[in-house]
Structures are given as C-alpha cells and as structure tokens.
C-alpha positions as semicolon CSV with decimal commas, in nm:
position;residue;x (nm);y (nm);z (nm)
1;X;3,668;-1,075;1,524
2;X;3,698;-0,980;1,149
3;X;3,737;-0,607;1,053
4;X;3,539;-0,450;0,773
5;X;3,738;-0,517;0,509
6;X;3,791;-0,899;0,629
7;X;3,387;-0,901;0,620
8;X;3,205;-1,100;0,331
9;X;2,890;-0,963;0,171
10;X;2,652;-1,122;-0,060
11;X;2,623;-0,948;-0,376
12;X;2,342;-1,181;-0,491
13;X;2,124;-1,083;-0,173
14;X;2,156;-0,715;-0,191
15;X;2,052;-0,750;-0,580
16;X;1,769;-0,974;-0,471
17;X;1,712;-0,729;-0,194
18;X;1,691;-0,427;-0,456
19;X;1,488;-0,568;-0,777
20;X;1,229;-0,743;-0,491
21;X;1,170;-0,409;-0,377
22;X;1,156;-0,213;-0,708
23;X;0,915;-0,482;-0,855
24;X;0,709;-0,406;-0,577
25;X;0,693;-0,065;-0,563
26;X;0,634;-0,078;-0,976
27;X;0,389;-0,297;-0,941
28;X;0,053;-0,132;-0,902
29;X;0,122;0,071;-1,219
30;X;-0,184;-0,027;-1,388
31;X;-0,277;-0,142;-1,766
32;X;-0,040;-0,453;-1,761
33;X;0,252;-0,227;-1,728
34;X;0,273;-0,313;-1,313
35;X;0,240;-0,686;-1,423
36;X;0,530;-0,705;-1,656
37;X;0,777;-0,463;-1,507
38;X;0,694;-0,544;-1,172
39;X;0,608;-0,944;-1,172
40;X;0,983;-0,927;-1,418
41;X;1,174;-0,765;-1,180
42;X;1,022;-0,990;-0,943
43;X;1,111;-1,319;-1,120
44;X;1,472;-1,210;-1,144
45;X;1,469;-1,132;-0,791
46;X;1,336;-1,482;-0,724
47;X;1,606;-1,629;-0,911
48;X;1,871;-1,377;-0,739
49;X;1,723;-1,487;-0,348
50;X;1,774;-1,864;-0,419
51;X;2,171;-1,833;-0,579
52;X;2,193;-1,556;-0,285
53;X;2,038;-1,827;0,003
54;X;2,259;-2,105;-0,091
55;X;2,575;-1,884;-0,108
56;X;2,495;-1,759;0,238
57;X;2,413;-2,079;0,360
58;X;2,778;-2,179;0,203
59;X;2,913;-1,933;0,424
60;X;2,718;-2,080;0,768
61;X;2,397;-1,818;0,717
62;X;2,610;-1,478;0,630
63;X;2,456;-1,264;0,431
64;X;2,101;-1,392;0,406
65;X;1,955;-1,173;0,571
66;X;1,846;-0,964;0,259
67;X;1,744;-1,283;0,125
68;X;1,461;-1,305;0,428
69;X;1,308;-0,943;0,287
70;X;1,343;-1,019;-0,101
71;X;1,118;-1,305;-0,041
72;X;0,875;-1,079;0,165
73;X;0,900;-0,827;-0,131
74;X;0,869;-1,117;-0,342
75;X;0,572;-1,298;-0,131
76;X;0,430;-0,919;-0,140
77;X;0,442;-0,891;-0,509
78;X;0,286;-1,176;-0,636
79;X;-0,013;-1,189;-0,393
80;X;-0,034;-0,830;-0,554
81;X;-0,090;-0,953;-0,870
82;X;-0,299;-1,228;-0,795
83;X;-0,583;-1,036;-0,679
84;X;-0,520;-0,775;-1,002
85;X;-0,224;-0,528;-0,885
86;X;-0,094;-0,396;-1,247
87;X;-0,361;-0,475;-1,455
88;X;-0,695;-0,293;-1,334
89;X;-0,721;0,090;-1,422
C-alpha cells in the first residue's frame, strides 16, 4: 500500500480537468466571446489531456482519470460550438 504522501498525481490531468471545464462553462457567452475564450481554453485543455494520458499511461493508468472528463468537457465543448454555442445572441 502507498500512503498519501508516497501517492503520485498528475498535474497535467487536473489542469486538463480544470480549463476543459471552464471552457465549457464560458462557452455559451455569446457574440464570439464564448467561441474564443471558451473553444481557447478548450484547445489548451486538449493539448493538456493528451501530455496528461500518456504520463498516466507511463505510470500503468494512474492519474487518468481526469483525463476521461476533460475529454467529455472537451467532446462537450466543441459539439457546442458546432451547432453555434458562443456566437449567436
């Protein structure tokens, strides 16, 4: 068993984790302003998930489990803004 401090987190995921869910939550602001805050914070995240799934998979799957809702926050965000989230009034 490892103790709390022997425990290993992912740094990446939990960033991921965050700027997925702030990009969604941003991203119904409307007049482009939910489009480029939100679909930014969103690309970062994207880029975050994918350094955060390979380090977890480095470490046999630990920590990825933030990675699993960034991508739904993710997923979320851009089928938001496909069908006009951020840029309708």
């Amino acid at each position: 068993m490892s103790s709390s401090s022997e425990r290993r987190s992912n740094p990446a995921a939990w960033a991921a984790f965050w700027l997925a869910l702030a990009g969604l939550l941003l991203m119904p602001i409307p007049l482009f302003i939910g489009l480029i805050v939100g679909g930014g914070l969103s690309i970062i995240a994207a880029i975050l998930a994918v350094i955060a799934l390979f380090k977890g998979l480095a470490r046999n799957g630990t920590g990825i489990a933030p990675v699993v809702f960034a991508a739904i926050f993710i997923a979320l965000t851009w089928g938001g803004i496909s069908v006009g989230g951020g840029t309708v009034w």
